[in-house]
N, C-alpha and C positions, 0 to 999 in steps of 0.2 A: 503396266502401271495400274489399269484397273482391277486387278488380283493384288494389288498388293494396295490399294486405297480401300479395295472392301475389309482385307483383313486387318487393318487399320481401324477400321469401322468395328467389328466384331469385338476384336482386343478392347478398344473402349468402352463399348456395352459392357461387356461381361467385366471389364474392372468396375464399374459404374454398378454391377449388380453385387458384386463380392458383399460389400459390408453386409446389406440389406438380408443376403442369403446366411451368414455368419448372426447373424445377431438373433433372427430368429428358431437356428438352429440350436437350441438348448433348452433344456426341462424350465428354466428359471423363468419366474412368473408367477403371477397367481389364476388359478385355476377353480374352476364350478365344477359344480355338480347339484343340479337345482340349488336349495338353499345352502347347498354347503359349500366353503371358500377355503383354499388352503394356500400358502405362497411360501417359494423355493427361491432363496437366494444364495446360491451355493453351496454350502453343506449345512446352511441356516435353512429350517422352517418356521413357520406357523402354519399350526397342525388343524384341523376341522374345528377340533374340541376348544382351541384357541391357543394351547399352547407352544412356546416359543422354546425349541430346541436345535442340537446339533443332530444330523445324519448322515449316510454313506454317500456322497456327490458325485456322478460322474456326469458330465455333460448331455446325454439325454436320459440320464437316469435318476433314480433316488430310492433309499432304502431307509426306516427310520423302526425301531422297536416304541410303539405305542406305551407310551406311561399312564400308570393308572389315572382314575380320574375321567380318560379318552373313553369314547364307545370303542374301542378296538384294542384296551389296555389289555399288556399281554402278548401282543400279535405282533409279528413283522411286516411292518407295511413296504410294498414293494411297487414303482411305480418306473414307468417305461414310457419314453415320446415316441411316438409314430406321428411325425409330420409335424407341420407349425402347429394348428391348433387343436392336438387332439394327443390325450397322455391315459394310457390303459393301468389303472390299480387294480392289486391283488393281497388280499391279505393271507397269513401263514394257516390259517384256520379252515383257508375255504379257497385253497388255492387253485381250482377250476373255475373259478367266479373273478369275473371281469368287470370293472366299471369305465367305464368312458367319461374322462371330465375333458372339458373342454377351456380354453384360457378366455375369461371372465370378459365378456364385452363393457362392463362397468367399471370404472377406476375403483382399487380397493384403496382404504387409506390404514 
């Protein structure tokens, strides 16, 4: 009885954690990088430069070719989660160069 009221117990934690773990599991967000702010809402961005485009979506990923205009016009930008708050960019120009943006402690509007 008491092995089978612990896992009882467990089962409902761990249901009780699903969404929680689910929801933060995904690129989608807006993300910093000091003064610079970019936000992924599924194959929708807005990009550093400001602009509002479509890109390649996968749930901890994102890939978007920079339009002129951008500092990075030209380039394929390539971006990968590792963890809830931390997503690693790479551009096509200088693809051993990594930035660490982190997801924005500020509401972006």
């Amino acid at each position: 009885m008491a092995m089978r009221s612990g896992f009882f117990c467990l089962t409902l934690l761990g249901t009780a954690l699903l969404p929680t773990l689910a929801q933060a599991d995904a690129i989608d967000g807006h993300w910093c990088k000091g003064v610079s702010i970019l936000s992924i809402d599924g194959p929708k961005i807005m990009t550093p430069g400001g602009t509002s485009m479509q890109g390649s979506y996968d749930r901890h990923g994102f890939e978007y070719f920079a339009p002129a205009g951008e500092a990075d016009a030209g380039q394929t930008v390539v971006m990968v989660l590792h963890g809830d708050d931390l997503m690693r960019l790479r551009r096509s120009n200088q693809p051993d160069t990594v930035e660490d943006w982190h997801r924005c402690q500020k509401t972006v509007s």
